[in-house]
Gaussian input, Z-matrix of N, CA and C with variables (Angstrom, degrees):
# hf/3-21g

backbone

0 1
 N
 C     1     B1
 C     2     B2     1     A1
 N     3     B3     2     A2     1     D1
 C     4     B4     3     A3     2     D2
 C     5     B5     4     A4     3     D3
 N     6     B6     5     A5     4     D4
 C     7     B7     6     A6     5     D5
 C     8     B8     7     A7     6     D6
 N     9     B9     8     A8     7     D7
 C    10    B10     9     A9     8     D8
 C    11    B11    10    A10     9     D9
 N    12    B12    11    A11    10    D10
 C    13    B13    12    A12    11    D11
 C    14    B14    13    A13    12    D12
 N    15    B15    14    A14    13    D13
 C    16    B16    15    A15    14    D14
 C    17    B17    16    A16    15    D15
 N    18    B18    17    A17    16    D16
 C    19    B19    18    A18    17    D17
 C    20    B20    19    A19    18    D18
 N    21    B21    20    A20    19    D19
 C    22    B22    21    A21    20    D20
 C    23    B23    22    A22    21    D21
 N    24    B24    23    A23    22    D22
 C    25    B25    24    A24    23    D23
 C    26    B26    25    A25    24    D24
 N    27    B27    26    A26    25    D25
 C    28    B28    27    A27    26    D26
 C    29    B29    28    A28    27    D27
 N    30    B30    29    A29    28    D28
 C    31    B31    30    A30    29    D29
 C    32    B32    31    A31    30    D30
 N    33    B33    32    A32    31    D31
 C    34    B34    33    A33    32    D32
 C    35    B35    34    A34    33    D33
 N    36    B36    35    A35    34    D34
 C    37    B37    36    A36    35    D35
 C    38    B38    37    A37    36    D36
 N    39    B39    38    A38    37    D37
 C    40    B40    39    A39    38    D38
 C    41    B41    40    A40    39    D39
 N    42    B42    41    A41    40    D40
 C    43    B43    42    A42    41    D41
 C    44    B44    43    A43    42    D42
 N    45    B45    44    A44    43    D43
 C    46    B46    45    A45    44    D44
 C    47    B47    46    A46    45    D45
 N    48    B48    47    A47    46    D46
 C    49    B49    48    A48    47    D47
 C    50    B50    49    A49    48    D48
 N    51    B51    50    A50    49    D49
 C    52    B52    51    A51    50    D50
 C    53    B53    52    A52    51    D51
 N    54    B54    53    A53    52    D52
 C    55    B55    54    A54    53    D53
 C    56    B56    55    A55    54    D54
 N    57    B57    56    A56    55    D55
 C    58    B58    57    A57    56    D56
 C    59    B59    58    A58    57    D57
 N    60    B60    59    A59    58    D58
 C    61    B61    60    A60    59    D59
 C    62    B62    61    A61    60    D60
 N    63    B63    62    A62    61    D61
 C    64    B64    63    A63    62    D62
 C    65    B65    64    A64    63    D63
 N    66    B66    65    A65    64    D64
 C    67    B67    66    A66    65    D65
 C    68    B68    67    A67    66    D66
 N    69    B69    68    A68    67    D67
 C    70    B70    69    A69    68    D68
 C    71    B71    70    A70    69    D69
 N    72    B72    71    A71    70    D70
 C    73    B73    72    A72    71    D71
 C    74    B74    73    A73    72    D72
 N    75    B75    74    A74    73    D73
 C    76    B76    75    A75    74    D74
 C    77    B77    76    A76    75    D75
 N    78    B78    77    A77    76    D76
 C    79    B79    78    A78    77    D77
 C    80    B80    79    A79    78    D78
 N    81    B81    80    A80    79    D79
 C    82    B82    81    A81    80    D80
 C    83    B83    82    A82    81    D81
 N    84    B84    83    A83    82    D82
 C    85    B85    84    A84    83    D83
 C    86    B86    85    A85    84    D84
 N    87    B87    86    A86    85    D85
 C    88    B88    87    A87    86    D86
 C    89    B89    88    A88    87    D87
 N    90    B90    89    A89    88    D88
 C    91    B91    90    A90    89    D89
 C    92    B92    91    A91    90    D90
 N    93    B93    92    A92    91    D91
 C    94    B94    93    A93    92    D92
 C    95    B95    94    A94    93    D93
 N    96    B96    95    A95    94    D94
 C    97    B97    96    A96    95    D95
 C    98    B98    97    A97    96    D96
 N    99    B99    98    A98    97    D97
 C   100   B100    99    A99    98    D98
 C   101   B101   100   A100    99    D99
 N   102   B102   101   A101   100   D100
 C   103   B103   102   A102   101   D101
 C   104   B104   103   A103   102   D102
 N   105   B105   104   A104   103   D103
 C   106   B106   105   A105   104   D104
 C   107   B107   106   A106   105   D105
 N   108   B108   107   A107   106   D106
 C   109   B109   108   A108   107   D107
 C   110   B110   109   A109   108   D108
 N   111   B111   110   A110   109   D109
 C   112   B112   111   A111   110   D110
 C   113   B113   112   A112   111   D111
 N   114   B114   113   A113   112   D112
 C   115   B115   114   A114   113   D113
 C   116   B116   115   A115   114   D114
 N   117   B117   116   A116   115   D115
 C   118   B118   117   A117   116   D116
 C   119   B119   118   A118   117   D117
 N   120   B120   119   A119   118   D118
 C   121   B121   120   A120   119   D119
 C   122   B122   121   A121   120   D120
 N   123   B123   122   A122   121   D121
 C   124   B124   123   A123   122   D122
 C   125   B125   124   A124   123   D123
 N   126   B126   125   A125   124   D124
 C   127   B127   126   A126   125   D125
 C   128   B128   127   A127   126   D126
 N   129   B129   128   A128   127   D127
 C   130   B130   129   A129   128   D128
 C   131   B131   130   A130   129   D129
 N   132   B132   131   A131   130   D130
 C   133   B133   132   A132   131   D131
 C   134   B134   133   A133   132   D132
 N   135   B135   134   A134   133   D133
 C   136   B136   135   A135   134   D134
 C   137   B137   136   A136   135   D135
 N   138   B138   137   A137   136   D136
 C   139   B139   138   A138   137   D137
 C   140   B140   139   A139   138   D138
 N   141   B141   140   A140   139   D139
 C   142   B142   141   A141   140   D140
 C   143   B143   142   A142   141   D141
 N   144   B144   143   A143   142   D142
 C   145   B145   144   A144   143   D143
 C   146   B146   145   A145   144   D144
 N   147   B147   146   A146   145   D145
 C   148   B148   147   A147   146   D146
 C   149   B149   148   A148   147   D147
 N   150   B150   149   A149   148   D148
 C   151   B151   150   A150   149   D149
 C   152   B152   151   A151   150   D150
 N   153   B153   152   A152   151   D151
 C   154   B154   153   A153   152   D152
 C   155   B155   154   A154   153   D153
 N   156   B156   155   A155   154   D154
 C   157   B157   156   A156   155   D155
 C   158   B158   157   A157   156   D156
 N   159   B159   158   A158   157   D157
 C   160   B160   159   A159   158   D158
 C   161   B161   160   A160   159   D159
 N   162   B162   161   A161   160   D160
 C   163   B163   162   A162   161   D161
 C   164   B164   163   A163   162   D162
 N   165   B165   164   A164   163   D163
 C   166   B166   165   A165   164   D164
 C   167   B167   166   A166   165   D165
 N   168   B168   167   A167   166   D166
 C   169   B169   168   A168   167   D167
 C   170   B170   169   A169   168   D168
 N   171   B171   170   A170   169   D169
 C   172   B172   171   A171   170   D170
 C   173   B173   172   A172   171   D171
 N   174   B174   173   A173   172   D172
 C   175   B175   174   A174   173   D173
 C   176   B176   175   A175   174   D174
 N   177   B177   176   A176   175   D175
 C   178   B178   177   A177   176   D176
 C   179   B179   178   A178   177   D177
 N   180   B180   179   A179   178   D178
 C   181   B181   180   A180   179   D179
 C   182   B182   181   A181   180   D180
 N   183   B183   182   A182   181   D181
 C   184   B184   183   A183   182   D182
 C   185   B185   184   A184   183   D183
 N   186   B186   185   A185   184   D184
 C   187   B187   186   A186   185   D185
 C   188   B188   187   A187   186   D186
 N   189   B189   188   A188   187   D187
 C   190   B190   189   A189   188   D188
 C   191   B191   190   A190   189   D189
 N   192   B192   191   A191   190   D190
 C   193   B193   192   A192   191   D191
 C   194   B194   193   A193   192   D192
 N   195   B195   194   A194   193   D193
 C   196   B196   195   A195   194   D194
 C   197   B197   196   A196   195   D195
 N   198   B198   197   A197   196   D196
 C   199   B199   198   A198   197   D197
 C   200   B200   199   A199   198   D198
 N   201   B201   200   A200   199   D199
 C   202   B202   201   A201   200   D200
 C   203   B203   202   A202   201   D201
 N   204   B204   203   A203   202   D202
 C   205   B205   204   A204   203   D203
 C   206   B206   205   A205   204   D204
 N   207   B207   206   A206   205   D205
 C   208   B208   207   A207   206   D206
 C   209   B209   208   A208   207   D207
 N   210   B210   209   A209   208   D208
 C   211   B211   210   A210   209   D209
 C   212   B212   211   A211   210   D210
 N   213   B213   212   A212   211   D211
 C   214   B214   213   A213   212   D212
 C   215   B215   214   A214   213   D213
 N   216   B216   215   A215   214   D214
 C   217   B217   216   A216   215   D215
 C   218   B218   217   A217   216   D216
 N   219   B219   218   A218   217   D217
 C   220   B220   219   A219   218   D218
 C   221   B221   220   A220   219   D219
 N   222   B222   221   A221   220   D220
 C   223   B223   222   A222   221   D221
 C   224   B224   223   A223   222   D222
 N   225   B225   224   A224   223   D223
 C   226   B226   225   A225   224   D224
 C   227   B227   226   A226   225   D225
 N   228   B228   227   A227   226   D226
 C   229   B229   228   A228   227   D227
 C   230   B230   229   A229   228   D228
 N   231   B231   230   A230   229   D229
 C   232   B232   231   A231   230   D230
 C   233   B233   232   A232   231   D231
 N   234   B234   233   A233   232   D232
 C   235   B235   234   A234   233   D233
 C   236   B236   235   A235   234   D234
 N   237   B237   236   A236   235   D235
 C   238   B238   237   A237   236   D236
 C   239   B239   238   A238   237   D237
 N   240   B240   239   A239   238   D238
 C   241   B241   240   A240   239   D239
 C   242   B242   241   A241   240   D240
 N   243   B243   242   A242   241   D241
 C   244   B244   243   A243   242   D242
 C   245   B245   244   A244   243   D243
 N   246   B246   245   A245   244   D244
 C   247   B247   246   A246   245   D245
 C   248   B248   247   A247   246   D246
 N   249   B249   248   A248   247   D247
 C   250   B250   249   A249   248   D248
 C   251   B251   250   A250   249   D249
 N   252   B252   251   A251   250   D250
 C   253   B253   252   A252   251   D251
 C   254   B254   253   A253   252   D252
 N   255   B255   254   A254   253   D253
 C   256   B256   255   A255   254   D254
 C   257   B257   256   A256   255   D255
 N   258   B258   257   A257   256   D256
 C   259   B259   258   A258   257   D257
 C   260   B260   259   A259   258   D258
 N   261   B261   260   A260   259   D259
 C   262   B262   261   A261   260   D260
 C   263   B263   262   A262   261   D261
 N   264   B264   263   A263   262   D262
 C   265   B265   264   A264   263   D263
 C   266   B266   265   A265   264   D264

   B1=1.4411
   B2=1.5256
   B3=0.8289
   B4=1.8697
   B5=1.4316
   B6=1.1774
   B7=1.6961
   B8=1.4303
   B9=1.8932
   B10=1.8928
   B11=1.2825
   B12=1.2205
   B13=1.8926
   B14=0.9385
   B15=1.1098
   B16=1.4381
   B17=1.5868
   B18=1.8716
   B19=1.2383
   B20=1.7688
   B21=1.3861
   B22=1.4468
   B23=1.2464
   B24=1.5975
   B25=1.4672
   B26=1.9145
   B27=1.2293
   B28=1.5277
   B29=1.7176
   B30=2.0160
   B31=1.0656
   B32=2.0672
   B33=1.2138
   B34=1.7344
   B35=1.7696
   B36=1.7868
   B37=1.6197
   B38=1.6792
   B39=1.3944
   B40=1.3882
   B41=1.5275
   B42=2.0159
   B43=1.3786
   B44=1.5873
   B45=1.4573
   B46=1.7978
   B47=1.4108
   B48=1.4975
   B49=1.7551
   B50=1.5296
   B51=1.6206
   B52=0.8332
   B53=1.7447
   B54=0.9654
   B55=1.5447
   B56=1.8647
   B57=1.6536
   B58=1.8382
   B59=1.5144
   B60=1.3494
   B61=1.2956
   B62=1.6346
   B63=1.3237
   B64=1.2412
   B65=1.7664
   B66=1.3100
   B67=1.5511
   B68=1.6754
   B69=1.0057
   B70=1.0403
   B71=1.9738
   B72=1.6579
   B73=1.3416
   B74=2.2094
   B75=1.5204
   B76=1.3780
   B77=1.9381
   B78=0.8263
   B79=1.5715
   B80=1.7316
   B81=1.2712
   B82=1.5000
   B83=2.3604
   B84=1.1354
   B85=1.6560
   B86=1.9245
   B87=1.6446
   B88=1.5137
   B89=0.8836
   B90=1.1330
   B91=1.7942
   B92=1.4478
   B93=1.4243
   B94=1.8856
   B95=1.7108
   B96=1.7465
   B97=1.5416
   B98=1.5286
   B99=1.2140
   B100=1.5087
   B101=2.0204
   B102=1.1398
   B103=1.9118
   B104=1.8719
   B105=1.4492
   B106=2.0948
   B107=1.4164
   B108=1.6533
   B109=1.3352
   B110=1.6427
   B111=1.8252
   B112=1.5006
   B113=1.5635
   B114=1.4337
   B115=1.8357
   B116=1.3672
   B117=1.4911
   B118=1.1265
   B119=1.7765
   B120=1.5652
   B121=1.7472
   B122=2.0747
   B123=0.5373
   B124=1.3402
   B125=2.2462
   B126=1.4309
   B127=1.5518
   B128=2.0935
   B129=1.3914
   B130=1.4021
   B131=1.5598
   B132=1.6600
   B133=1.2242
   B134=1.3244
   B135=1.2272
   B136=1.5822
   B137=1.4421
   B138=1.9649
   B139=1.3153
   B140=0.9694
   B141=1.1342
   B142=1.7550
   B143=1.7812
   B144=1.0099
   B145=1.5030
   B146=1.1634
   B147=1.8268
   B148=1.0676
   B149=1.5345
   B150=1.0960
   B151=1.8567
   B152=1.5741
   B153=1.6671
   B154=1.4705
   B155=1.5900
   B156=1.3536
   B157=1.5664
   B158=1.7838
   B159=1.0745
   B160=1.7565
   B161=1.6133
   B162=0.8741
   B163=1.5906
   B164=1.5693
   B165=1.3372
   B166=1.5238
   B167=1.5197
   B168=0.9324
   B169=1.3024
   B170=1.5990
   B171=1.3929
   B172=1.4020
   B173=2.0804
   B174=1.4620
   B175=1.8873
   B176=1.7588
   B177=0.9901
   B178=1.4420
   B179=1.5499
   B180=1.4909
   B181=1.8882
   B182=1.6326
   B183=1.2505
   B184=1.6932
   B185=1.9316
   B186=1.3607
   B187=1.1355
   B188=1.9567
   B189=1.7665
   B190=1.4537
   B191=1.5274
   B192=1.3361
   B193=1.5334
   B194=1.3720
   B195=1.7117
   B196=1.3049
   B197=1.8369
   B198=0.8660
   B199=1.3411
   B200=1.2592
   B201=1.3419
   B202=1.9455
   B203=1.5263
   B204=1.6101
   B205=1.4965
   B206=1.1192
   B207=1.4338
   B208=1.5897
   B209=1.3689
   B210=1.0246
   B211=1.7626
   B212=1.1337
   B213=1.3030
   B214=1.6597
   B215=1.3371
   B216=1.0191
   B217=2.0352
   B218=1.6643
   B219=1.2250
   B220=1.5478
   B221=1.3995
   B222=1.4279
   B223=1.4311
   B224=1.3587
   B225=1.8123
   B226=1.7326
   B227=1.7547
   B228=1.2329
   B229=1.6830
   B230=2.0815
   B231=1.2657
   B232=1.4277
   B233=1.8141
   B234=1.5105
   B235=2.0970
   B236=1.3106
   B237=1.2946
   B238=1.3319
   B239=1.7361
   B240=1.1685
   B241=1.7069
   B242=1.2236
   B243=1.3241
   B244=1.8338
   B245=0.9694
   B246=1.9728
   B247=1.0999
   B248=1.7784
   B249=0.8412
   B250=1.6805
   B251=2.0098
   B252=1.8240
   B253=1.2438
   B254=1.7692
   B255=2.0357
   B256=1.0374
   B257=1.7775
   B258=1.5702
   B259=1.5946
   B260=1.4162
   B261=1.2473
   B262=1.7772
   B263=1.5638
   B264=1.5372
   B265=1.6426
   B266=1.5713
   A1=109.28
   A2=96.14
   A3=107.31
   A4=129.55
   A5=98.14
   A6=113.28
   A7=121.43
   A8=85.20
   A9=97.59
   A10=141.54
   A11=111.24
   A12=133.20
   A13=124.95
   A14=140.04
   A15=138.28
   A16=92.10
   A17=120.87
   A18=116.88
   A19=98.57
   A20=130.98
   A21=138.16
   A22=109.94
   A23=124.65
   A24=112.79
   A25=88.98
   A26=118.69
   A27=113.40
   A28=83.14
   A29=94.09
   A30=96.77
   A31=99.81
   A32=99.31
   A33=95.65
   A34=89.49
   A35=84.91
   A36=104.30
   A37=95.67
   A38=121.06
   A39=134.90
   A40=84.93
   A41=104.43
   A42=96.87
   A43=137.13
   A44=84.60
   A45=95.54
   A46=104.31
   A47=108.90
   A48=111.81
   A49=84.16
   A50=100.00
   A51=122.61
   A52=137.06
   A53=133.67
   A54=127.57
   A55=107.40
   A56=91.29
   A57=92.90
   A58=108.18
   A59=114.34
   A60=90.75
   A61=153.31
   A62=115.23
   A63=113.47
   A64=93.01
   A65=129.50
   A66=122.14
   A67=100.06
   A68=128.44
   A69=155.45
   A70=94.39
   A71=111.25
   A72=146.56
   A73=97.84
   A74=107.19
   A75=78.64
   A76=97.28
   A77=124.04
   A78=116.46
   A79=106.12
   A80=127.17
   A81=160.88
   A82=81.89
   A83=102.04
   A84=110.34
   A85=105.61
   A86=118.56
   A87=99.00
   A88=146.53
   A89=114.69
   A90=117.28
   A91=100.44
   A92=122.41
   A93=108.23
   A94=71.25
   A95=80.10
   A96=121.34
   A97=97.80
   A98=114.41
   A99=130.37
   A100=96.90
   A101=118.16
   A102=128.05
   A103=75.30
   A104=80.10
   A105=97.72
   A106=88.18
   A107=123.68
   A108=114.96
   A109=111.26
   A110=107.10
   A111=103.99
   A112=99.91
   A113=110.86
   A114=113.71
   A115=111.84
   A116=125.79
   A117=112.02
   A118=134.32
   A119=75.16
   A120=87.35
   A121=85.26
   A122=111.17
   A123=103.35
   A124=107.14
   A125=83.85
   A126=86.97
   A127=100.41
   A128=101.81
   A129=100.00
   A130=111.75
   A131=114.13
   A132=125.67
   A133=104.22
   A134=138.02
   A135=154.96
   A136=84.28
   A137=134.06
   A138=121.11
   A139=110.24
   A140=134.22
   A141=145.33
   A142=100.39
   A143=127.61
   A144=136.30
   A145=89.28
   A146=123.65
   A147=114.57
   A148=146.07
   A149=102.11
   A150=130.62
   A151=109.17
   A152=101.42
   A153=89.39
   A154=150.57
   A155=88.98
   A156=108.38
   A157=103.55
   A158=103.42
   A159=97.12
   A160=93.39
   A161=124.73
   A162=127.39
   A163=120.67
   A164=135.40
   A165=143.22
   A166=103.18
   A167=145.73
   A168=165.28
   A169=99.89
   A170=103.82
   A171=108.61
   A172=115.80
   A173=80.85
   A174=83.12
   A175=105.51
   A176=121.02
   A177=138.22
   A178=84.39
   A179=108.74
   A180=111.81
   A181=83.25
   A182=86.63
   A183=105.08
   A184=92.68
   A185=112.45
   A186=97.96
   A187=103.64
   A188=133.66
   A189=115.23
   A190=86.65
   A191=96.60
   A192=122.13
   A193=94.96
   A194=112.19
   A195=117.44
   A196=128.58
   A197=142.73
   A198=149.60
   A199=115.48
   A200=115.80
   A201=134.70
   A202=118.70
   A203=87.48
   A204=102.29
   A205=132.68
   A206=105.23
   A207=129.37
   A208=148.71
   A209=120.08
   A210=126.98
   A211=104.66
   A212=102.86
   A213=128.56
   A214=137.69
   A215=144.08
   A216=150.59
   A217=85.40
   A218=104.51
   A219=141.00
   A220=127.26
   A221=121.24
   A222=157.47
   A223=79.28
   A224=98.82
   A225=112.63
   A226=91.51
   A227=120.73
   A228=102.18
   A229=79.27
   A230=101.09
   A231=111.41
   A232=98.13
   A233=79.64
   A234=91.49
   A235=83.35
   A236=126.20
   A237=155.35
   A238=125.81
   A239=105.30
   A240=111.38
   A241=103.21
   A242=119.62
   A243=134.01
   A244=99.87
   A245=135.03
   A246=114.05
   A247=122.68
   A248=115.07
   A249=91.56
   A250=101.42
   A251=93.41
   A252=83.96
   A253=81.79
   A254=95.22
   A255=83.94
   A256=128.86
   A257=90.61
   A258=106.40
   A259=113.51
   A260=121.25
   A261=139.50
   A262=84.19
   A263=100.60
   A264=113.72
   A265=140.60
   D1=123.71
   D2=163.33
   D3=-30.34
   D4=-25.60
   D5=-163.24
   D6=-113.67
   D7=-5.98
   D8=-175.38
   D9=73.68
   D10=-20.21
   D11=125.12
   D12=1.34
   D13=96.93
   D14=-163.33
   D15=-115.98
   D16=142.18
   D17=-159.05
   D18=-153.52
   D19=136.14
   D20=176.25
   D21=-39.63
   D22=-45.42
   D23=-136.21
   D24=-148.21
   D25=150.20
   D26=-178.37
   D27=-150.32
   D28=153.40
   D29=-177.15
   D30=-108.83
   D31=154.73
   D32=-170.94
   D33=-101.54
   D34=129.52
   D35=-166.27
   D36=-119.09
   D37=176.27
   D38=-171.84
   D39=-107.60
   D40=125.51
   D41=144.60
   D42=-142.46
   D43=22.09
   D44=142.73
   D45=114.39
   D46=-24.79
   D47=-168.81
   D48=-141.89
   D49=171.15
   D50=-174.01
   D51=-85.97
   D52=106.74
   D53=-138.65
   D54=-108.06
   D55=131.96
   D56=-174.91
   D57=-108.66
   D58=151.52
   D59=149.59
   D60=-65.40
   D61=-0.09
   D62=169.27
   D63=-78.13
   D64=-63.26
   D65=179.51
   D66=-18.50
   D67=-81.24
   D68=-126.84
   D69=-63.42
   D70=-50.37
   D71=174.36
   D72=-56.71
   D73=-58.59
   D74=-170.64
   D75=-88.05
   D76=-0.29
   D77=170.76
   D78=-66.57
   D79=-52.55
   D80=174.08
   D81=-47.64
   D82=-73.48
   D83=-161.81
   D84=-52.62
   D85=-38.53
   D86=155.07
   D87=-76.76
   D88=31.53
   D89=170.22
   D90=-138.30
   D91=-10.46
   D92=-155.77
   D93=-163.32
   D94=139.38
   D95=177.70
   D96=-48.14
   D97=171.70
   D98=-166.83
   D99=-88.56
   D100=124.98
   D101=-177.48
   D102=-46.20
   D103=170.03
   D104=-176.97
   D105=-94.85
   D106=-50.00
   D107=176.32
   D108=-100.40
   D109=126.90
   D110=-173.74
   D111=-79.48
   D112=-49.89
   D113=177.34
   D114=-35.24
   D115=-46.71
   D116=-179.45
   D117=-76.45
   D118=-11.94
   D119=-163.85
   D120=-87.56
   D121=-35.65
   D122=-170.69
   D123=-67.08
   D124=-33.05
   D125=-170.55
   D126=-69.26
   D127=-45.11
   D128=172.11
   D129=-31.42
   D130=-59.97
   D131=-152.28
   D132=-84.16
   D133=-18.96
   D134=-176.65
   D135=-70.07
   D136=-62.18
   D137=-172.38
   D138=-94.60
   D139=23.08
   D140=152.25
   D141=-70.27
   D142=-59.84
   D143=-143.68
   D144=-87.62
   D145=-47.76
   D146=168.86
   D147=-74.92
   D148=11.34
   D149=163.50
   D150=-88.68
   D151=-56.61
   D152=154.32
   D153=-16.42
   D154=-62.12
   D155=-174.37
   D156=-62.28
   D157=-27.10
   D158=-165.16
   D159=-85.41
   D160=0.76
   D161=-175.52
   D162=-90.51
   D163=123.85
   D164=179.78
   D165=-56.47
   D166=166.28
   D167=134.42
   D168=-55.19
   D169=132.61
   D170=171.10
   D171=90.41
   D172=-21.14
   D173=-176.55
   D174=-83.23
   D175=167.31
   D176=-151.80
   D177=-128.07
   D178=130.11
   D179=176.24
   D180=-152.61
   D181=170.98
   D182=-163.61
   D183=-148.35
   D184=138.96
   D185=-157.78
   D186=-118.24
   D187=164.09
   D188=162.61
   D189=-133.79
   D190=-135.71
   D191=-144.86
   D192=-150.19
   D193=120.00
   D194=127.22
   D195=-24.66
   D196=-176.38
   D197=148.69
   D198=-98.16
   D199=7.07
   D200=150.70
   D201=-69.42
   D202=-39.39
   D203=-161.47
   D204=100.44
   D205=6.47
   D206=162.49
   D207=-75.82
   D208=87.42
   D209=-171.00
   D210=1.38
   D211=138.00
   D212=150.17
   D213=-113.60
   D214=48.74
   D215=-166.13
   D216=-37.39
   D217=140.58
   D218=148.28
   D219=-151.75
   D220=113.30
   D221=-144.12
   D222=-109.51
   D223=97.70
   D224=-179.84
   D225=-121.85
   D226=28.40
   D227=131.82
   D228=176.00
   D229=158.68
   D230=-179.38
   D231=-108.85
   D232=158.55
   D233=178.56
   D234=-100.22
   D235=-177.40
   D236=175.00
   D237=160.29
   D238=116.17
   D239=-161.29
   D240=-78.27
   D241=134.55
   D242=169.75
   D243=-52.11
   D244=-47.37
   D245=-179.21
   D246=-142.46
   D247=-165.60
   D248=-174.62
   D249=-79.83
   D250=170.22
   D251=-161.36
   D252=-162.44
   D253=101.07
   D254=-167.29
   D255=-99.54
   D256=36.47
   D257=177.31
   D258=-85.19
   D259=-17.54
   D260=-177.79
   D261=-77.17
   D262=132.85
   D263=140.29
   D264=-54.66

C-alpha cells in the first residue's frame, strides 16, 4: 500500500499486465530499504504471485506465513455475481 498501512484482509483486483516478482521487489524498494537477503525476498514473492494466480478476482483472502516465511493466500469470503456482468473481463 502506498500509505504504509498494513491491513488483515485484501481484496484480489484485475490489473491488466502481468506481474513478477522482481516488479513487485523494486515497487517494495521505494518506500523500504533494500531486504538484507535479495534471493530470499524474491523467492517469498515468486510464491506470493503464485498464490495469487489460484485466486478469483473479487474474493477477499487474508494472508500468513509458513515458518520459512513463505506466503500463505486464504480466500476468507468469495465474490460471485447474481448475474452476468458484461463489463468484467
Amino acid at each position: 500500500m502506498e500509505s504504509g498501512r498494513k491491513f488483515d484482509r485484501g481484496c484480489i483486483a484485475y490489473v491488466g499486465y502481468h506481474v513478477t516478482p522482481a516488479m513487485l521487489l523494486v515497487r517494495f524498494g521505494c518506500k523500504n530499504p533494500p531486504p538484507r537477503n535479495e534471493l530470499m525476498a524474491v523467492e517469498r514473492l515468486r510464491v506470493f504471485v503464485l498464490a495469487l494466480k489460484a485466486c478469483k478476482i473479487g474474493n477477499t483472502v487474508s494472508i500468513s506465513y509458513t515458518p520459512d516465511g513463505l506466503p500463505l493466500l486464504k480466500v476468507e469470503q468469495e465474490y460471485t455475481l447474481t448475474e452476468p456482468n458484461k463489463k468484467l473481463p
